[in-house]
N, CA, C and O atoms as CSV, one atom per row, in Angstrom:
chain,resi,resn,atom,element,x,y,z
A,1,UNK,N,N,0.843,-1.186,0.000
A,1,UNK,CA,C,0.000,0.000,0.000
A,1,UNK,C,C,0.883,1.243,0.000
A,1,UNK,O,O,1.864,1.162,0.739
A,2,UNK,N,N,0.736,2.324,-0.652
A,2,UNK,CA,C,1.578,3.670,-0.895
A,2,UNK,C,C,1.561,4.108,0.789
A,2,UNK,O,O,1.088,3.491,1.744
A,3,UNK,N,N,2.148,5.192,0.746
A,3,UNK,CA,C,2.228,6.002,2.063
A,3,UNK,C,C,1.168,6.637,1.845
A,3,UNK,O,O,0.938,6.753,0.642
A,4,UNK,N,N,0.225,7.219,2.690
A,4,UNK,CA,C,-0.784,8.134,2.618
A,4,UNK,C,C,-0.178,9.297,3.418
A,4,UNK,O,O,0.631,9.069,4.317
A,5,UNK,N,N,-0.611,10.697,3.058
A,5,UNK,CA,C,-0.034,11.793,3.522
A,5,UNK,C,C,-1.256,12.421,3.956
A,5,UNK,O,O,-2.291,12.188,3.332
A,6,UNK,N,N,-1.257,13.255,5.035
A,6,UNK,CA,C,-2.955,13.825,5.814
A,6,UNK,C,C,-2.249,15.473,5.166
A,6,UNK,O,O,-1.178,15.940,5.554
A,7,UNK,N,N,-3.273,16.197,4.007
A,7,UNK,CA,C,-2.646,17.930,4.200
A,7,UNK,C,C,-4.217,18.212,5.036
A,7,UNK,O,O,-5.255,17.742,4.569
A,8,UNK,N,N,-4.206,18.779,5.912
A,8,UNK,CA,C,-5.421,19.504,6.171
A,8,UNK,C,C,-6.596,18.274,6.366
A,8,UNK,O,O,-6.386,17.336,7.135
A,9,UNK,N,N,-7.928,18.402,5.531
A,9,UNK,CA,C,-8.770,17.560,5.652
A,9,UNK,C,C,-8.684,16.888,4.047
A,9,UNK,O,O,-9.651,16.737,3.301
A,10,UNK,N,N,-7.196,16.521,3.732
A,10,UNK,CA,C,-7.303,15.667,2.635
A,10,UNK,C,C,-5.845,14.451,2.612
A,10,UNK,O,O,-4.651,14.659,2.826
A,11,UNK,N,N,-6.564,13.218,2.268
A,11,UNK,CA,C,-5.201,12.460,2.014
A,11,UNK,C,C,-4.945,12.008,0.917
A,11,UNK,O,O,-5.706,11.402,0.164
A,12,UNK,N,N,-3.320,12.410,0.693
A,12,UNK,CA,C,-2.971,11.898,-0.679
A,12,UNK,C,C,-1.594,10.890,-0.316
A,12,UNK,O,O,-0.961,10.480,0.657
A,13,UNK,N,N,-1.610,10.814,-1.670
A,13,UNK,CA,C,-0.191,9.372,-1.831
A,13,UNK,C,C,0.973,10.258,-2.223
A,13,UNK,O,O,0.930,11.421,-2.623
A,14,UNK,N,N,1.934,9.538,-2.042
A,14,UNK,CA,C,3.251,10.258,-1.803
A,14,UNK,C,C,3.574,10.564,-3.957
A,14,UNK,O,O,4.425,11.326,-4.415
A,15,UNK,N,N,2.798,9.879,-4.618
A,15,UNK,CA,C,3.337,9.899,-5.753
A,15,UNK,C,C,2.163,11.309,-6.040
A,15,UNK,O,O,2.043,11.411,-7.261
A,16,UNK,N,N,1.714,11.866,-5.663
A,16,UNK,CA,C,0.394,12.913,-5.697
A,16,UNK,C,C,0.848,14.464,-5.022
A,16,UNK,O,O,1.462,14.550,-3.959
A,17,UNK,N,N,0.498,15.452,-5.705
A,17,UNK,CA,C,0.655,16.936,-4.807
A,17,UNK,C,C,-0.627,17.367,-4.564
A,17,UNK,O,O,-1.592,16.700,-4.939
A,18,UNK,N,N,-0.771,18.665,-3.833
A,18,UNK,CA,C,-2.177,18.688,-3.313
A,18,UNK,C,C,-2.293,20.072,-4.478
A,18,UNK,O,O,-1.522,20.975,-4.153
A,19,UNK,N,N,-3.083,20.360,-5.706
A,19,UNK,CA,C,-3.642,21.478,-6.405
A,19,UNK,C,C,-4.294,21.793,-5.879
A,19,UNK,O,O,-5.178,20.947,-5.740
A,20,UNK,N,N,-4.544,23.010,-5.179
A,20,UNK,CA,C,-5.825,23.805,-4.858
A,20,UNK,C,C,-6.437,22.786,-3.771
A,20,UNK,O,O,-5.787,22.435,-2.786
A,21,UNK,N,N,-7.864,22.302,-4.061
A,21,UNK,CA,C,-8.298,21.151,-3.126
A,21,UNK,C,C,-8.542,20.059,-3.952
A,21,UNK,O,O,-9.548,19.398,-3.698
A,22,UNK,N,N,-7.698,19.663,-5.072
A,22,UNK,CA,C,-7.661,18.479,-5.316
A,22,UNK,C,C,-6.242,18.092,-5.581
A,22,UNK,O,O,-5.340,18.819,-5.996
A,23,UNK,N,N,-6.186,16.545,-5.202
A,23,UNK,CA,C,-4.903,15.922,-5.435
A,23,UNK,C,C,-4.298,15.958,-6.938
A,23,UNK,O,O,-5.130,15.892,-7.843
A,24,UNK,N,N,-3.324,16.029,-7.191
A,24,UNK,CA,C,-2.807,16.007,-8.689
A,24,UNK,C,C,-1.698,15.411,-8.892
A,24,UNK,O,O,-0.550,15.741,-8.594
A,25,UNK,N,N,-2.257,14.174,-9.615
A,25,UNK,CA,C,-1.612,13.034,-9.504
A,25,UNK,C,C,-0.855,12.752,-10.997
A,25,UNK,O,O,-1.350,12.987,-12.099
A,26,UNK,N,N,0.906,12.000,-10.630
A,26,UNK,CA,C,1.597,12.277,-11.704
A,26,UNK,C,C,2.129,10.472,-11.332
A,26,UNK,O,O,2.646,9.832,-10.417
A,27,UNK,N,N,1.453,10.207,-13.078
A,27,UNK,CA,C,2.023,8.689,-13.230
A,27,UNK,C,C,1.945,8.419,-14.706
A,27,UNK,O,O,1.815,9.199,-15.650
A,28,UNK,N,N,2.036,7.357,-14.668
A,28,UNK,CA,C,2.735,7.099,-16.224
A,28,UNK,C,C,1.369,7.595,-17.514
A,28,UNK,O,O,1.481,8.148,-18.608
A,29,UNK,N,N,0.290,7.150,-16.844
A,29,UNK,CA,C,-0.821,6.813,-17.516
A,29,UNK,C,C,-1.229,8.177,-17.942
A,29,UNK,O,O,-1.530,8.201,-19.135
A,30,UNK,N,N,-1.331,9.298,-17.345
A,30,UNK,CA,C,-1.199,11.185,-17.518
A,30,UNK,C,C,-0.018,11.901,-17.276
A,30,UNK,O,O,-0.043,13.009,-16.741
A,31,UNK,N,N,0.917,11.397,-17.598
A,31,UNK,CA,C,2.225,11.945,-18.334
A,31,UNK,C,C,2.693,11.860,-19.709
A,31,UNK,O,O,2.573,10.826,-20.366
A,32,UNK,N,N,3.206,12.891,-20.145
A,32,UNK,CA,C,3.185,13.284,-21.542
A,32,UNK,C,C,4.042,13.970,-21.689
A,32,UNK,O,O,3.804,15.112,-21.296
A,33,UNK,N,N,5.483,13.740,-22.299
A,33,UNK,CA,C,6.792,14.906,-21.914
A,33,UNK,C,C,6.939,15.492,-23.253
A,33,UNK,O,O,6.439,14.881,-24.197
A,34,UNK,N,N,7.464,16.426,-23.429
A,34,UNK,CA,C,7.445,17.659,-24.315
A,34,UNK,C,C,7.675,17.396,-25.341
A,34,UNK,O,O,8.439,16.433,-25.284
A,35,UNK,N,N,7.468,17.686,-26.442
A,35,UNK,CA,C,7.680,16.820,-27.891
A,35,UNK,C,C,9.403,17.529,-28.559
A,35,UNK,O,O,10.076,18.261,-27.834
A,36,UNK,N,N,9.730,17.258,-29.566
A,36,UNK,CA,C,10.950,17.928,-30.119
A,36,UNK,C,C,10.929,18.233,-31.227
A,36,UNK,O,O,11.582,17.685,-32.115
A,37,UNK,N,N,9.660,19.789,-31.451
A,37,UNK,CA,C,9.957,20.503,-32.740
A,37,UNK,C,C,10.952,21.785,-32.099
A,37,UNK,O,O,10.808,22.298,-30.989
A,38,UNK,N,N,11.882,22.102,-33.020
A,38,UNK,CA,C,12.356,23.545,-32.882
A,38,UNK,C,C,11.713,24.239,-31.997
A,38,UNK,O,O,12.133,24.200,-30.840
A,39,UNK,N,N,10.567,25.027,-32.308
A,39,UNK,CA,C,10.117,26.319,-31.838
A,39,UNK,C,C,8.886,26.082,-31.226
A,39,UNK,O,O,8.129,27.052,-31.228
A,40,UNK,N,N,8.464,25.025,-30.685
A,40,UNK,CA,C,7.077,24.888,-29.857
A,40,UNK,C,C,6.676,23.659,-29.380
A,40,UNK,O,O,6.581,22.741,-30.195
A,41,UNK,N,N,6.465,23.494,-28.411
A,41,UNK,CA,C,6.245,22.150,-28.048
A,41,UNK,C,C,5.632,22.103,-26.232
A,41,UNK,O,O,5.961,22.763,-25.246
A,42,UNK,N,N,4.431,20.777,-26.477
A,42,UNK,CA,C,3.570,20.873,-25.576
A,42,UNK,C,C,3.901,19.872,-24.814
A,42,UNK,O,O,4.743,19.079,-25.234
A,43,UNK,N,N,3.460,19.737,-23.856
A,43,UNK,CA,C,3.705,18.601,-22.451
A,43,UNK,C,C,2.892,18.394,-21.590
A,43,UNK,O,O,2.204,19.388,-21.360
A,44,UNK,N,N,2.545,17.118,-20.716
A,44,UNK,CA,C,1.512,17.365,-19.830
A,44,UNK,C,C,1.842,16.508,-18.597
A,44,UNK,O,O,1.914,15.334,-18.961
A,45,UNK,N,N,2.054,16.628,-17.378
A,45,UNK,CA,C,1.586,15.970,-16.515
A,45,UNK,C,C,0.859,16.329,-15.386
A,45,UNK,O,O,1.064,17.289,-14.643
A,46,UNK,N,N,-0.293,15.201,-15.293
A,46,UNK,CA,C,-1.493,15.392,-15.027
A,46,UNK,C,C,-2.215,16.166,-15.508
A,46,UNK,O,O,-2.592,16.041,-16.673
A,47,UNK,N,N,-2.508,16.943,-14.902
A,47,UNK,CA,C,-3.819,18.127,-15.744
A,47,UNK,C,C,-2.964,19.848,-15.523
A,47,UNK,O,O,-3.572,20.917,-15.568
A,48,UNK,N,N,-1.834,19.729,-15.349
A,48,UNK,CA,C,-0.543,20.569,-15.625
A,48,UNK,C,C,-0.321,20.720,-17.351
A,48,UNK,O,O,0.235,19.692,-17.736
A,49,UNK,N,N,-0.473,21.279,-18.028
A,49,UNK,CA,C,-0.037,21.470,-19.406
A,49,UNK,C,C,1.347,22.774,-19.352
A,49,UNK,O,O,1.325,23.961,-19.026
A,50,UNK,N,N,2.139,22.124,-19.698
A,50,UNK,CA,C,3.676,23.028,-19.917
A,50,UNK,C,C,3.863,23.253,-21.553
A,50,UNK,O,O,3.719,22.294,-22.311
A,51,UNK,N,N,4.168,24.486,-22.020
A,51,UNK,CA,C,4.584,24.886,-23.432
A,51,UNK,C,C,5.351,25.872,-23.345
A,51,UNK,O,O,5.218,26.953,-22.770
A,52,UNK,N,N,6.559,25.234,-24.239
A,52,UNK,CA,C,7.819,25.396,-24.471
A,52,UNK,C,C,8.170,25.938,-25.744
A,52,UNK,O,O,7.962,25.278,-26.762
A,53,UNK,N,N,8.795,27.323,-25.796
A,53,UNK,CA,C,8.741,28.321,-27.136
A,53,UNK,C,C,10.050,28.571,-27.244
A,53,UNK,O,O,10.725,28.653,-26.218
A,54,UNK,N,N,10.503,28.700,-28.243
A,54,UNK,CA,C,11.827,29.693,-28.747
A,54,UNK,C,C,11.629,30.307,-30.550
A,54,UNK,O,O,11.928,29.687,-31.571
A,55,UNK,N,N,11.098,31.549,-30.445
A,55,UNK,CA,C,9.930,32.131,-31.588
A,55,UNK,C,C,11.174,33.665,-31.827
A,55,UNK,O,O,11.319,34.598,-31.037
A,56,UNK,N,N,11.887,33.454,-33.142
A,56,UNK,CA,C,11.967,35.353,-33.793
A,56,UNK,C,C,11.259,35.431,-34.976
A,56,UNK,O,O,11.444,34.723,-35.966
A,57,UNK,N,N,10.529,36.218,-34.859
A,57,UNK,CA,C,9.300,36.372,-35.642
A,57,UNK,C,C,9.936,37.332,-36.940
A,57,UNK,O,O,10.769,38.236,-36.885
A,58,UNK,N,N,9.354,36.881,-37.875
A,58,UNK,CA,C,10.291,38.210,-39.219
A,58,UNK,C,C,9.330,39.025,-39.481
A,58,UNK,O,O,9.385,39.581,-40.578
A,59,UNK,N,N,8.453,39.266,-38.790
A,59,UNK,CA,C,7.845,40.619,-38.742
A,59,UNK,C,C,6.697,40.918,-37.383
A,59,UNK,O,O,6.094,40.223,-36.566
A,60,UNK,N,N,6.826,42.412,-37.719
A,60,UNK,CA,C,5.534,43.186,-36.026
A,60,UNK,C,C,4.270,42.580,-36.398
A,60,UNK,O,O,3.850,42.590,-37.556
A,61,UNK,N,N,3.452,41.868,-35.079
A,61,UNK,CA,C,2.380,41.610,-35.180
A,61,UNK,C,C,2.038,40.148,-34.570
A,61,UNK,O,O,2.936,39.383,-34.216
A,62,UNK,N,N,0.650,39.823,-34.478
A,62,UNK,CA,C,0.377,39.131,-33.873
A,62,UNK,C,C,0.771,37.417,-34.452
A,62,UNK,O,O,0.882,37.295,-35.672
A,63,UNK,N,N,0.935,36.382,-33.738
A,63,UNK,CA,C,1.471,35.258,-34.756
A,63,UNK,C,C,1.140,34.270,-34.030
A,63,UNK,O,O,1.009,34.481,-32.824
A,64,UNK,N,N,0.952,33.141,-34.473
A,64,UNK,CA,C,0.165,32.193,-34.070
A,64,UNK,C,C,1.519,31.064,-33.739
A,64,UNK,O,O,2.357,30.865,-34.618
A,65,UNK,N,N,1.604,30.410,-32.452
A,65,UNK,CA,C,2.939,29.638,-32.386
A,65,UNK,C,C,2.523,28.110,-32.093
A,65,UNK,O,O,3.373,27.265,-31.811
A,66,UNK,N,N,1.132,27.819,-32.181
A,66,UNK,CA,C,0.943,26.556,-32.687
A,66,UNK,C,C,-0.015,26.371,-31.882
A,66,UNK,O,O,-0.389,27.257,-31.114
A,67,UNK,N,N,-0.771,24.722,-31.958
A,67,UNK,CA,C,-2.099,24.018,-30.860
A,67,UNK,C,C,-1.605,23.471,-29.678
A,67,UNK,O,O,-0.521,22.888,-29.717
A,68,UNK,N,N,-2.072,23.541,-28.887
A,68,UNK,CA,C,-2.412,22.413,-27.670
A,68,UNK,C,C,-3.561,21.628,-27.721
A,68,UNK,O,O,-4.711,22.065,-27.667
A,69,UNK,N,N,-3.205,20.371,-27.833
A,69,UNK,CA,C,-4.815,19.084,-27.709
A,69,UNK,C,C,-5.399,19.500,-26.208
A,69,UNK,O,O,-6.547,19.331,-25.797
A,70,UNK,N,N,-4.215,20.122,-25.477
A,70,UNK,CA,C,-4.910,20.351,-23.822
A,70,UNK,C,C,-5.734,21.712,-23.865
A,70,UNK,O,O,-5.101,22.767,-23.894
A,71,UNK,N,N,-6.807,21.722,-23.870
A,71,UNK,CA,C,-7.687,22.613,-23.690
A,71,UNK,C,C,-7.711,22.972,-22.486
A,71,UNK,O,O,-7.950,22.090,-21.661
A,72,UNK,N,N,-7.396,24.833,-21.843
A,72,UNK,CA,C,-7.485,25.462,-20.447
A,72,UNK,C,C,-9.186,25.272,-20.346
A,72,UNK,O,O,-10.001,24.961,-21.215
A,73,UNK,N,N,-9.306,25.505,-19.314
A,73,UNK,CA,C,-10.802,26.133,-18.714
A,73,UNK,C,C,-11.238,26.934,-19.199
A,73,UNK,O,O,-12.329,26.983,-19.769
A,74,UNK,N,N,-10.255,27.930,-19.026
A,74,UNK,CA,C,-10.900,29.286,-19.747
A,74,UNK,C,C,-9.584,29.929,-20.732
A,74,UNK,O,O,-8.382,29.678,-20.644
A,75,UNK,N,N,-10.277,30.803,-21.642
A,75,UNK,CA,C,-9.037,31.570,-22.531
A,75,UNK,C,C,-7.847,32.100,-21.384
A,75,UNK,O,O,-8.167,32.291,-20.210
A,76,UNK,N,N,-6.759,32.261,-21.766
A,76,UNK,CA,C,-5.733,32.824,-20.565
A,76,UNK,C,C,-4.678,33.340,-21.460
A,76,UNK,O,O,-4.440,32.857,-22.568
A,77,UNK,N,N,-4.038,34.372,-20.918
A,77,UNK,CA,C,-2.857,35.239,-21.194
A,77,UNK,C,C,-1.493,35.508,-19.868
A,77,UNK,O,O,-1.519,35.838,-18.682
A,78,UNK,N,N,-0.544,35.202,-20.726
A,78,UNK,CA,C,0.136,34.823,-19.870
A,78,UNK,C,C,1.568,35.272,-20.120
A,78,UNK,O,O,1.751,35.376,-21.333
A,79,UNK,N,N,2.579,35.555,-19.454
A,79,UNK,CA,C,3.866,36.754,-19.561
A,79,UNK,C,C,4.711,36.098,-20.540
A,79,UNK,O,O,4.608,34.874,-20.467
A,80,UNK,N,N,5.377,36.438,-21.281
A,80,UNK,CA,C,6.385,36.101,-22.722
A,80,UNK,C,C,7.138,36.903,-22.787
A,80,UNK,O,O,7.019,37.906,-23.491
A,81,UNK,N,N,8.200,36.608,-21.976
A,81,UNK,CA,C,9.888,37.603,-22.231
A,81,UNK,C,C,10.345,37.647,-23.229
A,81,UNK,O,O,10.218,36.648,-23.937
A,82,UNK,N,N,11.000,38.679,-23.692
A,82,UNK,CA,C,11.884,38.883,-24.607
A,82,UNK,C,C,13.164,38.047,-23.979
A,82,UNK,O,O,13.216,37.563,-22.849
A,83,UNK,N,N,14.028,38.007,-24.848
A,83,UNK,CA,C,15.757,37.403,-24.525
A,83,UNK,C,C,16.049,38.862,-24.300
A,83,UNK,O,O,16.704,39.256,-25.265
A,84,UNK,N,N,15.853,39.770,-23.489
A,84,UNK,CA,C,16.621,40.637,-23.144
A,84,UNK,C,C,15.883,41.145,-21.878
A,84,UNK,O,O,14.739,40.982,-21.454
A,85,UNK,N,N,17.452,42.121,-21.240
A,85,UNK,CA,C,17.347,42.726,-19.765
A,85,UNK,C,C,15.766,43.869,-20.097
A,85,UNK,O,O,14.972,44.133,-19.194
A,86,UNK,N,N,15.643,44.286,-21.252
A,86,UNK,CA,C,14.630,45.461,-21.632
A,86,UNK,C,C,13.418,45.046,-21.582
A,86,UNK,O,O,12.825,44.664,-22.591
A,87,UNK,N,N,12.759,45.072,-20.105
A,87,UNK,CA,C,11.012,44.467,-19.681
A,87,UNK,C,C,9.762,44.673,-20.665
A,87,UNK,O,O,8.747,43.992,-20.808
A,88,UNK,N,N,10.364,46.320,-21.542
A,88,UNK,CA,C,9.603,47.010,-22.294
A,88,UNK,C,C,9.646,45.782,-23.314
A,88,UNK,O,O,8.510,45.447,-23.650
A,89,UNK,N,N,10.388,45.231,-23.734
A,89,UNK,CA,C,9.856,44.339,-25.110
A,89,UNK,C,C,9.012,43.034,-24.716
A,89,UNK,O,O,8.695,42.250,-25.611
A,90,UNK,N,N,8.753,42.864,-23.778
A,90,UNK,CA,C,7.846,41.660,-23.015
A,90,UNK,C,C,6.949,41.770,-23.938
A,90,UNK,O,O,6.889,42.805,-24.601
A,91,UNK,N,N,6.096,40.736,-24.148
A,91,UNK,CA,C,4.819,40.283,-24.750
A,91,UNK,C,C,3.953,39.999,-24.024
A,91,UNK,O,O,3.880,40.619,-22.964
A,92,UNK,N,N,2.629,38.582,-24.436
A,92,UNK,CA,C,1.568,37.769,-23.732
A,92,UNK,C,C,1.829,37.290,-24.618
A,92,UNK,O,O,2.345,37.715,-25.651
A,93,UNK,N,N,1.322,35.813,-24.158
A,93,UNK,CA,C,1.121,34.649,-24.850
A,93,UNK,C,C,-0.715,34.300,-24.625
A,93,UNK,O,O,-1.271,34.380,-23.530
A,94,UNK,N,N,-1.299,33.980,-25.710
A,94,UNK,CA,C,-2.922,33.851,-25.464
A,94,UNK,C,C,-3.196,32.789,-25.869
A,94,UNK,O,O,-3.099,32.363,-27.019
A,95,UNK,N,N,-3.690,32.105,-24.617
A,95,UNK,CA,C,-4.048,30.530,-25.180
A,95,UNK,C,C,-5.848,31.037,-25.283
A,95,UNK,O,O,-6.363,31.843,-24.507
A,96,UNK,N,N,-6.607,30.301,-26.486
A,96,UNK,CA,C,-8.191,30.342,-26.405
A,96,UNK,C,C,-8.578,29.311,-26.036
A,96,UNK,O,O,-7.802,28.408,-25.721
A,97,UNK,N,N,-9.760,29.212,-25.991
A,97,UNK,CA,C,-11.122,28.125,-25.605
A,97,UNK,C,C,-10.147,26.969,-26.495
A,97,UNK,O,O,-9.532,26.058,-25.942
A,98,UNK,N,N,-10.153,27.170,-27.677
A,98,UNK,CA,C,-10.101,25.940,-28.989
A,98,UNK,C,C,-8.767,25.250,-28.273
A,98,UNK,O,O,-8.873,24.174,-27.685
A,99,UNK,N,N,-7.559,25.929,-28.366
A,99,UNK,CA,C,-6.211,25.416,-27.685
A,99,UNK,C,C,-5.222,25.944,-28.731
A,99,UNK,O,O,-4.156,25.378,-28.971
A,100,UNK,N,N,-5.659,27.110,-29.364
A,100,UNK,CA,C,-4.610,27.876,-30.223
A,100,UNK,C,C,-3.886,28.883,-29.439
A,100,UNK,O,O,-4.478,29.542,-28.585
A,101,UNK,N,N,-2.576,29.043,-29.696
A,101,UNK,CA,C,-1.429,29.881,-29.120
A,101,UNK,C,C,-0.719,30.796,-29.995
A,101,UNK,O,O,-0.037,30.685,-31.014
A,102,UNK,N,N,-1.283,32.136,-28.930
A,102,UNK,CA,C,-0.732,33.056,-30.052
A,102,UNK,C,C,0.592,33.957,-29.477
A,102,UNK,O,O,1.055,33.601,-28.393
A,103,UNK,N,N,1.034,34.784,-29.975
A,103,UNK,CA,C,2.349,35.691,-29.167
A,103,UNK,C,C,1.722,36.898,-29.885
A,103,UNK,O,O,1.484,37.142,-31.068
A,104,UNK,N,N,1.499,37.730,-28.439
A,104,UNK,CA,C,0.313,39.024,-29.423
A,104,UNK,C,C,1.608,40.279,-29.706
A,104,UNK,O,O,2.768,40.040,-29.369
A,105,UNK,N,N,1.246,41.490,-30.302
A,105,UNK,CA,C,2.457,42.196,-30.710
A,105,UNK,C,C,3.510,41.884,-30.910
A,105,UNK,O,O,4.426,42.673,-30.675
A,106,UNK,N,N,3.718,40.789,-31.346
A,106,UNK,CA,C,5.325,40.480,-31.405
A,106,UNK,C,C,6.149,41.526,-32.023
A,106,UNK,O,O,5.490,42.477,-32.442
A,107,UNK,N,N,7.391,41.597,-32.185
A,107,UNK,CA,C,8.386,42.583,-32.881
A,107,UNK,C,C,9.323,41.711,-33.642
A,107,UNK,O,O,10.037,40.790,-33.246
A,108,UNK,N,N,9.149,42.222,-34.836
A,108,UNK,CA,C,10.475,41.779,-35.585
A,108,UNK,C,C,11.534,41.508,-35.065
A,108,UNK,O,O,11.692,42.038,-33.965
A,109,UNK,N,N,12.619,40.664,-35.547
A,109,UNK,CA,C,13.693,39.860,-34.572
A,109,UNK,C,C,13.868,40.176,-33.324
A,109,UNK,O,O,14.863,40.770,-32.909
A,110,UNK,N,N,13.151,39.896,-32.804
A,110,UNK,CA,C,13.183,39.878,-31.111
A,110,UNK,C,C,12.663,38.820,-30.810
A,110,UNK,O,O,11.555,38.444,-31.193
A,111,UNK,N,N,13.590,38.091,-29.922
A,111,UNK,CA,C,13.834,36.161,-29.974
A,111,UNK,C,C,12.871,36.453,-28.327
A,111,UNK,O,O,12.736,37.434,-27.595
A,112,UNK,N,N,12.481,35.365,-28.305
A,112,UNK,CA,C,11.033,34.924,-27.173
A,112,UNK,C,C,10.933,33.933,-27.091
A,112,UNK,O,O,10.317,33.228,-27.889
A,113,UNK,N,N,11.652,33.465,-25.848
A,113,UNK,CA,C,12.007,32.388,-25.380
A,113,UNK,C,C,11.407,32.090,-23.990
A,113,UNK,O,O,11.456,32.891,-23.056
A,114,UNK,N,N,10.736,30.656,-23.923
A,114,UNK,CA,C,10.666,30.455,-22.190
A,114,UNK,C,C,9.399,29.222,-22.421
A,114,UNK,O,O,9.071,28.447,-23.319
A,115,UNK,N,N,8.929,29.572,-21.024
A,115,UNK,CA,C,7.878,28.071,-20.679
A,115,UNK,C,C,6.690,28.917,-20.072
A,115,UNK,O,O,6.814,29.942,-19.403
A,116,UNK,N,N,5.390,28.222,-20.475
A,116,UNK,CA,C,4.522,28.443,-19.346
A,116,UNK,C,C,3.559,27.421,-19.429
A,116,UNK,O,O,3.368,26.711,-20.416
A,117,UNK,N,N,2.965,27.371,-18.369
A,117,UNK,CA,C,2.151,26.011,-17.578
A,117,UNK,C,C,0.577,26.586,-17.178
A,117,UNK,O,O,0.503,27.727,-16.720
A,118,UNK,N,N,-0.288,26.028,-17.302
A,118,UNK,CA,C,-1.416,26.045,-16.866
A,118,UNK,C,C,-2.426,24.861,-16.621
A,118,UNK,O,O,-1.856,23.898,-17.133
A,119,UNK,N,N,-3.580,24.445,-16.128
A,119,UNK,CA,C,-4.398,23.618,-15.932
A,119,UNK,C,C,-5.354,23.350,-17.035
A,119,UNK,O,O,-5.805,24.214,-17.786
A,120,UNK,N,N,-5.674,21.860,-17.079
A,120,UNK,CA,C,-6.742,21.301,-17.844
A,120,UNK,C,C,-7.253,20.313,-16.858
A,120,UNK,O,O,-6.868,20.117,-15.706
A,121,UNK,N,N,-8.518,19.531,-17.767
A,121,UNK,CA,C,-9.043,18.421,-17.503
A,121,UNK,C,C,-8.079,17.785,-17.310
A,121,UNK,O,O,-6.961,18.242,-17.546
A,122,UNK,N,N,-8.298,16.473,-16.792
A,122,UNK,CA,C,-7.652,15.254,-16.857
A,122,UNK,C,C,-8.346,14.212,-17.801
A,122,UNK,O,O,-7.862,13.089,-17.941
């Protein structure tokens, strides 16, 4: 039998973290590790979805940096650094309902690099 762990008024297994007030559980069966295209790539464990960018766009404007099969809850926007110390060139990244990912204002060669994570179903 696993170890059972008491947080509060909930018990989980040592292979489990506590999300919010539910357990979120990471095993083989809802794990899904990051794929290996160049410039985008999705991942999942448990109901954790991680996406992984490295995007220089050849021109200003909004650009679409690929799908997620993991659909959020809700549409979400979320922080997208530039490769530089200059905060001012920061972006958002906008995931929708459908599971399309966009990088809004982007700027011509200005490289945008990093990770971000959010929740789905299981």
């Amino acid at each position: 039998m696993a170890q059972q762990i008491e947080i509060g008024t909930t018990t989980i297994t040592a292979h489990q973290i506590l999300a919010g007030d539910e357990p979120f559980i990471i095993d083989a069966a809802n794990y899904h590790g990051l794929g290996t295209k160049p410039n985008f790539n999705v991942g999942r464990a448990g109901n954790v979805v991680f996406i992984d960018y490295d995007v220089t766009p050849i021109a200003d404007g909004t650009m679409v940096l690929g799908t997620t099969p993991y659909k959020p809850h809700h549409r979400l926007m979320l922080p997208c650094p530039a490769w530089s110390t200059e905060r001012g060139k920061d972006r958002v990244i906008q995931i929708d309902e459908s599971g399309k990912v966009y990088l809004l204002n982007a700027k011509a060669n200005y490289t945008y690099v990093g990770q971000v994570a959010y929740f789905t179903s299981l």
